[in-house]
VEXLUMFI-582537 format. One line per 3 residues: their letters; for each residue x, y, z of N, C-alpha, C. Coordinates in nm, 4 decimals, always signed. Layout:
# VEXLUMFI-582537
A = X Y Z X Y Z X Y Z  ...
This chain:
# VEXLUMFI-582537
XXX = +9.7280 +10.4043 +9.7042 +9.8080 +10.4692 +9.8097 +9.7355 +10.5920 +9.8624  +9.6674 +10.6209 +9.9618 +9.5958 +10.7181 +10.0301 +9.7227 +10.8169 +10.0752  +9.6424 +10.9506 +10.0598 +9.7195 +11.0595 +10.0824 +9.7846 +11.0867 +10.2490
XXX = +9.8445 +11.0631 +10.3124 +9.8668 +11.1088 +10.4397 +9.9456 +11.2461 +10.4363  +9.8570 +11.3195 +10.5387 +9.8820 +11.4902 +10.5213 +10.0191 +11.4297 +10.6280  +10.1645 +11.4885 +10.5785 +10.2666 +11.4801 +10.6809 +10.3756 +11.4328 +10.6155
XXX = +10.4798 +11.4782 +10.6619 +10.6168 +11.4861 +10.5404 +10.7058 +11.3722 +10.6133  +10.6221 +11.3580 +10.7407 +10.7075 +11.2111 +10.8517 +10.7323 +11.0986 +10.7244  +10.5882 +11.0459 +10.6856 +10.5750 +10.9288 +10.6197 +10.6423 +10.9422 +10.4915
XXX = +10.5972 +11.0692 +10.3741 +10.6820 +11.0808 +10.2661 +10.8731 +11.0692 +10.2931  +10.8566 +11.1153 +10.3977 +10.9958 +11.1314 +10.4521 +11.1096 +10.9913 +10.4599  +11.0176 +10.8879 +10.5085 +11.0851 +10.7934 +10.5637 +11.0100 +10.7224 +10.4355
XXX = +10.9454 +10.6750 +10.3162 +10.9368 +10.6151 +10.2219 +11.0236 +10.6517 +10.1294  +11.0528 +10.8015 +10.1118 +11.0898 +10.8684 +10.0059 +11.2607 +10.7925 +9.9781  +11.3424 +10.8289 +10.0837 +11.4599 +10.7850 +10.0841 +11.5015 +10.6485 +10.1289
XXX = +11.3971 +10.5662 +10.1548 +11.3934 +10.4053 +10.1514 +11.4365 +10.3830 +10.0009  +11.3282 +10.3347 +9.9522 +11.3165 +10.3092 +9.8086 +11.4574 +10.3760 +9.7436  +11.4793 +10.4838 +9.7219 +11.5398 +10.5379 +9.6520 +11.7150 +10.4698 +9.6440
XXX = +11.7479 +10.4902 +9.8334 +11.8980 +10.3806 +9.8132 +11.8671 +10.2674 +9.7736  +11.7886 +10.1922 +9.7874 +11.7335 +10.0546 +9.7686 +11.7595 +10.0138 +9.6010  +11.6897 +10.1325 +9.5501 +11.6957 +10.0720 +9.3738 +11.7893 +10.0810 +9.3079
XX = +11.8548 +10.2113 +9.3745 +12.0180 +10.2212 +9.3209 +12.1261 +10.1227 +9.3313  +12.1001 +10.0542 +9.4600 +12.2093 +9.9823 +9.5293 +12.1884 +9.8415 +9.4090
């Protein structure tokens, strides 16, 4: 997973995954 400087992408992966595994 390469670093991308920018909180866009962490942003919109971060809280994907996260409802996803819970649900």
């Amino acid at each position: 997973m390469p670093v991308v400087r920018g909180p866009s992408p962490l942003h919109l992966l971060a809280p994907a995954p996260s409802p996803a595994s819970a649900t």
